[in-house]
N, C-alpha and C positions, 0 to 999 in steps of 0.2 A: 557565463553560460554560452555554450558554443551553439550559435545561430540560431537560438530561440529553441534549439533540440532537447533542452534538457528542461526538466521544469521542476529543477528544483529554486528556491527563494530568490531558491532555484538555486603456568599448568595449573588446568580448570579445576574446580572442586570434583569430588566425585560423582559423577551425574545420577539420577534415579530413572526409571524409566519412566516414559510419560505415553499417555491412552489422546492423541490429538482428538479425537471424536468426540471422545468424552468428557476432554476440557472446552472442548467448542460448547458442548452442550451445558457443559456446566454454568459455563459464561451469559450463555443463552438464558439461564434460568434466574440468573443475579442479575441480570439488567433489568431496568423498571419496565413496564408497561409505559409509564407515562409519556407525554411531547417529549419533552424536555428536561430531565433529572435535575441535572448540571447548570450552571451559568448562562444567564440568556445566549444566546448564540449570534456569533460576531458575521459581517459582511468579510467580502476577501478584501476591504481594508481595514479589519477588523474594530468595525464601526458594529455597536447593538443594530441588530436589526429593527425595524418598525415593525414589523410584523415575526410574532414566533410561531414553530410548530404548533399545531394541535395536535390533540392525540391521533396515533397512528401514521403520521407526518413523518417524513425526514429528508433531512437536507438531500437535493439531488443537480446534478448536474449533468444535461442532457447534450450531445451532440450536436454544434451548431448553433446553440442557443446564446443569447445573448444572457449574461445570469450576475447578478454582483454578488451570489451566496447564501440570497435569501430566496432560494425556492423553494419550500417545501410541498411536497405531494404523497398522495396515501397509495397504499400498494398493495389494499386488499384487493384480492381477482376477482371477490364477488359483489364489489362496490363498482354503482352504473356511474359515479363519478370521477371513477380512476381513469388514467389516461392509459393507450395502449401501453403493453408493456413483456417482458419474456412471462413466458408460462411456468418460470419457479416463482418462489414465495422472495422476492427482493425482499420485506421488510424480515424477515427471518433472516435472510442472508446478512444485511445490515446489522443486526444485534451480533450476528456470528461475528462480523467484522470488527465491531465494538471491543469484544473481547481479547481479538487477536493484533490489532496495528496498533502500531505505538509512530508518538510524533519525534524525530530524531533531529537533533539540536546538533551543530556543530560552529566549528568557529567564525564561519562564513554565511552560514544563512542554516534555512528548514527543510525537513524533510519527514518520509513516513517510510514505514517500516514493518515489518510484519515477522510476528513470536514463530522462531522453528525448532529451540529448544530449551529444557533449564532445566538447573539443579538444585543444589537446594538453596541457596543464598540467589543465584544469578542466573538471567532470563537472555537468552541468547536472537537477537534481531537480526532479519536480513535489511537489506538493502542495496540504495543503487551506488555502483563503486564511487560516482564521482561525488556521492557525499561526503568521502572521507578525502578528498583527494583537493587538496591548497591551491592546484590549477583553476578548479571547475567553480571554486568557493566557499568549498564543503571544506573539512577538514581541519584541524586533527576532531572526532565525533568528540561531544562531552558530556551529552545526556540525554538522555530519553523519557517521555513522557506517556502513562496507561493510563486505560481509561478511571483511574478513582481520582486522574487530575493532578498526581502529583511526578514530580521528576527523580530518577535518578542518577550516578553518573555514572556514564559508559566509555567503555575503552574498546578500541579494533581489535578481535579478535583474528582475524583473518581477512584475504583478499583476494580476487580471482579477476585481477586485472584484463585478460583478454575476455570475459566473456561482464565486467563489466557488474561484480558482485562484490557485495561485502556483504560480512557477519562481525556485528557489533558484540560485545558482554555487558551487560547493564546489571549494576547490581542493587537490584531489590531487595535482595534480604527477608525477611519474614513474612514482608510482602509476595514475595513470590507466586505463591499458589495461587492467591487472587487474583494477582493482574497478569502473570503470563499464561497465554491456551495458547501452545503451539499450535499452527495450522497444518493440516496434510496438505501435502502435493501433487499436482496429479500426475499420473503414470504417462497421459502425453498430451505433453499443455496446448500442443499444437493442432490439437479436435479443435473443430467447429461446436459453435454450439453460443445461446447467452450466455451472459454474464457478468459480474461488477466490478468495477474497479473502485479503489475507496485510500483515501487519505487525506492529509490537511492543506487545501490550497490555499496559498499567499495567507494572507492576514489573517483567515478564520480561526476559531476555538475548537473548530466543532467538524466532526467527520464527516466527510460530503461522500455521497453516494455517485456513480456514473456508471448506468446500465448501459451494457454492447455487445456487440458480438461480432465476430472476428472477421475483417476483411480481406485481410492478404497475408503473406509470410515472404518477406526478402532480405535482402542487405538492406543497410542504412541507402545507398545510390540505387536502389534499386524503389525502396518506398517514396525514396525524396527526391529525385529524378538530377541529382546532381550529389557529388562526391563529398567527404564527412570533411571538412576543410582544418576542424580546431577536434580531433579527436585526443584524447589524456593517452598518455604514455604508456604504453603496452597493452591498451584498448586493442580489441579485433574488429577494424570498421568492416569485415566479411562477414560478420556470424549474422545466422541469421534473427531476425525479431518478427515477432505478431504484432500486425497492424489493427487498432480493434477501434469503431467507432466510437469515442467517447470522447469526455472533453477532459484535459488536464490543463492543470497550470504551474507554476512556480509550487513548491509544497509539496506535491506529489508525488515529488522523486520517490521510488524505492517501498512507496505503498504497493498491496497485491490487488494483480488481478485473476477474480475469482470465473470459475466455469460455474453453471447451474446444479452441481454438485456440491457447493459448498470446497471446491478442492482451489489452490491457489495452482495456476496457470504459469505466473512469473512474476517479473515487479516492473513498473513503471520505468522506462530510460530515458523515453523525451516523448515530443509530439513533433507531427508533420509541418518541417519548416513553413511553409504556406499554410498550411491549414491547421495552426495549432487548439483551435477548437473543434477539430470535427473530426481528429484520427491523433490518437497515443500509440505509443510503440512501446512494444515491451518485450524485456529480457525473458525468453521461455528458461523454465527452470523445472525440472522434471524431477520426480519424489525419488530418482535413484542419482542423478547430480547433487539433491539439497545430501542425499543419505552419504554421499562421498563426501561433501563437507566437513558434516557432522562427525564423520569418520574420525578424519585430520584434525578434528579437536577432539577428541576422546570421549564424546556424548555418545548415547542409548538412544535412539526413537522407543 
């Protein structure tokens, strides 16, 4: 991991076309209500927590905070117990997330990811390039993991080394329709405004939430007040990234982060050398960039 910046563990079938909103909502409708469905939920050194969600609870991880993974906090607006928070529905956005990231396994450590598109056998994830990349740790990808808890195997689909992206193919298979809801994009990641970021940091099981909103936009030496020293090979250390108040760690490479529309923003590349809890950075990706992607592989939105 180059200077603490990164924080990960740091010819297609024929596609169908797919309704992102509608698979969000879908997803939205098949997740429990309950705490906790799934497996108790692990610390980021994936130790059982002592304490679990309760209902309306979910994992969060705040800006600054000192957190080992077990925070859980409720995120109704009309609840006098909730702590400040943005004026969308975080726990709505959360379940949205549920349906859409997936945890990305590669040879060298973990990461997260987020569904942009699929076919009928196989669910296509983005991610951060240097998951897939033998320098960084990442690399070659070999499976990916949705939320019904089970993995499958994925292969590089593509790569877009200067702006520091990949798109995995993970095939699911029958599974498919269940576990992949592509996520929409937004038209310009780079509005102001709330919003979440979400993935698997370090040891957890379990999808951690981090509410923010957008503090700056520059280069890499321009957010970190000093030059990318270990950048991967045909990286653009120029482009630019959204600096957004939240806290990442190892795992959360290549998870999205969401505006207060439920639209994916970008995906996670690192956090601020010095301040790696209290400002992530991230690759903006705009729904006419992800559509060029998709292009080059032969997929339909």
């Amino acid at each position: 991991m180059a200077q603490t910046t990164r924080p990960e563990s740091d010819t297609p079938a024929r596609p169908q076309e797919s309704a992102p909103q509608q698979a969000a909502q879908e997803a939205r409708g098949r997740l429990s209500n309950e705490a906790n469905p799934g497996p108790p939920v692990t610390d980021l050194n994936g130790k059982v927590c002592r304490n679990q969600p309760e209902a309306g609870q979910i994992p969060v991880l705040r800006a600054g905070e000192q957190n080992n993974g077990c925070n859980f906090q409720s995120f109704d607006r009309n609840s006098s117990n909730s702590q400040a928070m943005p004026s969308f529905n975080t726990a709505d956005l959360y379940r949205q997330a549920q349906g859409q990231t997936a945890r990305v396994r590669g040879a060298g450590g973990e990461g997260s990811g987020v569904a942009v598109a699929r076919t009928n056998d196989t669910c296509f994830v983005a991610t951060a390039g240097h998951m897939v990349d033998p320098r960084e740790g990442g690399g070659p990808v070999r499976s990916a993991e949705f939320s019904n808890g089970r993995s499958y195997p994925a292969t590089l689909a593509m790569r877009d080394k200067p702006n520091e992206t990949a798109i995995i193919a993970v095939r699911t298979g029958r599974d498919t329709n269940q576990v992949c809801n592509p996520a929409t994009f937004a038209e310009n990641p780079a509005a102001r405004g709330p919003g979440m970021i979400a993935g698997f940091p370090l040891g957890t099981n379990t999808l951690h939430a981090s509410p923010g909103d957008t503090t700056g936009m520059g280069t890499f030496r321009q957010l970190n007040g000093h030059r990318h020293d270990d950048p991967m090979k045909g990286e653009n250390v120029n482009r630019p990234l959204l600096a957004i108040n939240a806290q990442v760690h190892h795992g959360n490479s290549g998870g999205p982060a969401y505006n207060d529309r439920g639209e994916v923003r970008g995906l996670v590349s690192g956090a601020h050398t010095r301040r790696p809890r209290e400002e992530a950075h991230i690759t903006p990706i705009s729904r006419g960039q992800m559509q060029e992607y998709l292009n080059k592989l032969g997929l339909v939105r």
